[in-house]
N, C-alpha and C positions, 0 to 999 in steps of 0.2 A: 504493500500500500504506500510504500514512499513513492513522495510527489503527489498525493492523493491532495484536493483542495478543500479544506475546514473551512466556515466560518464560524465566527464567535460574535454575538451581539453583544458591543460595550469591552471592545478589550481594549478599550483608553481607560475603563473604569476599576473596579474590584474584582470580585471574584474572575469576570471575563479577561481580566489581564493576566493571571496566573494562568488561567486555562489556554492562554494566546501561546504563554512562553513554553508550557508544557506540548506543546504543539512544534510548535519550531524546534523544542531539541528532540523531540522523536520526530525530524526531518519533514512534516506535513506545510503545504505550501496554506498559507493562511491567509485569508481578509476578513475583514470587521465589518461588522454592520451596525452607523453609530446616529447617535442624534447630536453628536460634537464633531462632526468630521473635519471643523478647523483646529481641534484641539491640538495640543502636542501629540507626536507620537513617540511613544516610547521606546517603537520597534523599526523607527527609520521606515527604511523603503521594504522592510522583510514583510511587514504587512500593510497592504493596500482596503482602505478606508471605503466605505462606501455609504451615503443617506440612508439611515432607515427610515425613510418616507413611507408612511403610512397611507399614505394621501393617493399613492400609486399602486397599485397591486401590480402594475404592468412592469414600472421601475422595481420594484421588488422582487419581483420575478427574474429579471433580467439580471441584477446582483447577485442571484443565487444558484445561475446556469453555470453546471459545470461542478458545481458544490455536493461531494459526497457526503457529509456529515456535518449538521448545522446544530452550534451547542446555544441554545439558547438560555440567557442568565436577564433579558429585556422584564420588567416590572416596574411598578411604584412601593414605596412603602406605606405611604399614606395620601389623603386626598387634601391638594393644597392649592390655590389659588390668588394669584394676586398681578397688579400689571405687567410684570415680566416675564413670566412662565404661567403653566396651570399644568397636572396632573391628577386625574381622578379614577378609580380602579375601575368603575364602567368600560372608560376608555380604555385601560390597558389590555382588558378583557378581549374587549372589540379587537387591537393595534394585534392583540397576541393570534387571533384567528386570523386575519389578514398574512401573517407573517407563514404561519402552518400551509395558508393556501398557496402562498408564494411559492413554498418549499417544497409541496406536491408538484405544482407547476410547473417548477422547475428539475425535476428530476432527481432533490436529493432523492440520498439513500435511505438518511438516518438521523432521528430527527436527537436529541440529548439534552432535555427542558428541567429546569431551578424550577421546583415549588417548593411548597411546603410542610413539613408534618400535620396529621390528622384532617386535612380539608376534607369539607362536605359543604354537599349543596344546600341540605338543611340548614345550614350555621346561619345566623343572622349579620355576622362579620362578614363583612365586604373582602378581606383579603381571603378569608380562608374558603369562602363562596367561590371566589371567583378564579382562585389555586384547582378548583374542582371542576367547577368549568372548564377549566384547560386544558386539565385531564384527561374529562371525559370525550372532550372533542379528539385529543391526538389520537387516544387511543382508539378510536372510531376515524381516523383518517386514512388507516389503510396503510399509513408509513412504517415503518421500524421506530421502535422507540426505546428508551431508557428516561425513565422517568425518576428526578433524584430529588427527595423531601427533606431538607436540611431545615435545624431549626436556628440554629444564630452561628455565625462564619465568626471566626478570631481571627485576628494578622494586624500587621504593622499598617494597616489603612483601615482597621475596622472602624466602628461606629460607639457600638453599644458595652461593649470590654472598656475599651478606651474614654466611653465618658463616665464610667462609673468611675474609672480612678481618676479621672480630673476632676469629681465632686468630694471623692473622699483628702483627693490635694487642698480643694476650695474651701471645704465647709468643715464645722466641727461634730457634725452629728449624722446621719444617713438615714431619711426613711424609706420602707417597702411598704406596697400595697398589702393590708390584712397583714397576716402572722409569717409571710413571705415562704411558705410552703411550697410553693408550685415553682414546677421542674424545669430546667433544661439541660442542654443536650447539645451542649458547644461544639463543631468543625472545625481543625484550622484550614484556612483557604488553599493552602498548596495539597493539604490532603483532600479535601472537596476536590481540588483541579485534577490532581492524577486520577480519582474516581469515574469525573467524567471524561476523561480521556482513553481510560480502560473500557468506559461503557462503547464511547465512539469505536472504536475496534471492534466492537462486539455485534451479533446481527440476531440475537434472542429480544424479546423483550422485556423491560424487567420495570418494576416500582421500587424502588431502591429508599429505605430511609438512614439519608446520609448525614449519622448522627457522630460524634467524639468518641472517646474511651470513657470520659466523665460524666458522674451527673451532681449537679447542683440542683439542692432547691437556691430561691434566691436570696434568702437569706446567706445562705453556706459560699453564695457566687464573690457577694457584698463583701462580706467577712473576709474571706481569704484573700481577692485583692487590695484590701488594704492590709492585712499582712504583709502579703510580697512586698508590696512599696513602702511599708514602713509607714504606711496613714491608717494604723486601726480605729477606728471611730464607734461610737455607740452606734446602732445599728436598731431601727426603733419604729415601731407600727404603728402606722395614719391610715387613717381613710384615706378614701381613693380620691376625695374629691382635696383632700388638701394636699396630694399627693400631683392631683390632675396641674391644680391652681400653682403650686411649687415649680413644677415642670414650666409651664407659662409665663412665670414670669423670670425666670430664666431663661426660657425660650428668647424671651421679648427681649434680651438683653443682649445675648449671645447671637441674634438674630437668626435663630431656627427653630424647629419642630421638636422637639424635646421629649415627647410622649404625648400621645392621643390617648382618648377614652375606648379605643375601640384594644389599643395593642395592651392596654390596662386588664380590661376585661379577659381577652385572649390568654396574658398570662394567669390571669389568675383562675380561669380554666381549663390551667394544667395541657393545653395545645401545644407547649413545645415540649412535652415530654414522651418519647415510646417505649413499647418493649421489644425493644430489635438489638441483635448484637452491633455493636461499633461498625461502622463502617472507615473509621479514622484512627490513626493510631498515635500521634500528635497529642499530650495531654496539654490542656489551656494553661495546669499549675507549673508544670516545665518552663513551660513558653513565656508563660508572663515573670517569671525568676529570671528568665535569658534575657528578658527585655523591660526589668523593672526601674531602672534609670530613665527609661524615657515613657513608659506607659501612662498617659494622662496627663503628661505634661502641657501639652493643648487642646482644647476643646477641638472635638472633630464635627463640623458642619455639614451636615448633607444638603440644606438650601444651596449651602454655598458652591457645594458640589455638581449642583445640579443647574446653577445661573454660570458656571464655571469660571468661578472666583477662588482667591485665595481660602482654602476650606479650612484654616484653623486660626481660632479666635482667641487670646489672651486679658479676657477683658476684666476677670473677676480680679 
């Protein structure tokens, strides 16, 4: 299969960046399919850039001819709107069938799509809905698939690792929603990448949930990295709603999304927790000991990431 053509949707970004690189050193010829295609590229001229115009299913198609195995990592996290951007999960839903037809249409082979643990279409959550939807379409596409349900990615570009130790740096106290019992089931991203890269190789089908070695509840998550960085702080139960409000106005400050009422609820209905063996073998408590000097040190912005601005903020 060397020389075979990959895409990856978003390998200027996260996880699709690991997956870009794990690509290129198992010699696979690669292009991206991105909504920054002025952005830097990290890969020079190894990978060729391409619109993921949503807007064209004809251009889309035409980007993907030729494309054996298409990893798709394209999502929102939440629904946000304001004059310079908008993002809402309807749409992604919508952008994400588009992009499936494209790939039929074009001839991939094999399709290799990011959701996420436990989705149904019963849920009244919009992401975990609509992770279901996506699902259920591929798998009714008639394509090859490998479907990969991770519940939170760790690395050196994450989100949600990284702002907890920037709050336990910031503040002198930490709270969780309720008694912080509810699970997760951390990935580090280079092991997510070889995952899907193994999957792309592969011509079975599968539902894969691609979880860590570890589980935290989150209290136990809270706790231990401020261990590792040497910020242990009391660790202490609020409501949700002064937890929502907390979020907010640090949000408002730090100029981002900080936590919604819906990924509130989600955790605390134990949705990023399964029972499946690891699929990663990468521990987060390793990981963040290798990288406790610099762990939280800046607030990591996803607005900021996504208007593609400087994405870390030093403000508190």
């Amino acid at each position: 299969m060397d020389g075979e053509i990959h895409a990856v949707t978003g390998a200027f970004g996260y996880s699709g960046r690991y997956i870009a690189r794990r690509l290129l050193d198992a010699k696979y010829r690669v292009i991206t399919l991105t909504n920054s295609p002025n952005r830097q590229n990290p890969f020079g001229d190894r990978v060729k850039a391409y619109p993921l115009n949503f807007e064209s299913l004809e251009e889309l198609t035409a980007s993907l001819r030729g494309v054996a195995v298409l990893y798709n990592t394209y999502w929102v996290r939440f629904n946000f709107t304001d004059n310079r951007i908008s993002f809402q999960h309807l749409v992604a839903v919508e952008n994400t069938l588009k992009l499936f037809e494209a790939a039929k249409r074009a001839g991939v082979r094999r399709i290799v799509h990011t959701s996420i643990t436990n989705p149904s279409e019963q849920s009244h959550l919009e992401y975990f809905n609509g992770k279901a939807k996506l699902e259920k379409a591929l798998i009714s596409s008639g394509l090859s698939y490998a479907i990969l349900r991770p519940t939170v990615l760790f690395g050196k570009e994450d989100i949600l690792i990284n702002n907890i130790a920037w709050m336990l740096r910031k503040f002198p106290i930490f709270g969780v929603f309720g008694e912080g019992r509810y699970r997760l089931q951390p990935i580090f991203v280079d092991d997510f990448a070889a995952l899907a890269v193994d999957q792309g190789e592969r011509n079975e089908n599968a539902v894969i949930d691609a979880i860590g070695p570890e589980t935290f509840t989150f209290y136990e998550l809270v706790a231990k990295i401020g261990e590792i960085i040497g910020k242990k702080r009391p660790v202490i139960s609020i409501p949700d709603w002064l937890g929502y409000f907390t979020g907010w106005v640090v949000g408002g400050i730090v100029g981002d999304v900080m936590i919604t009422r819906e990924e509130i609820e989600g955790l605390k209905s134990d949705l990023l927790y399964v029972n499946s063996p690891p699929a990663g073998v990468t521990k987060l408590t390793e990981w963040a000991k290798q990288n406790a000097g610099t762990l939280g040190r800046r607030y990591a912005n996803e607005l900021a990431r996504r208007k593609n601005r400087n994405d870390s903020y030093e403000r508190l």
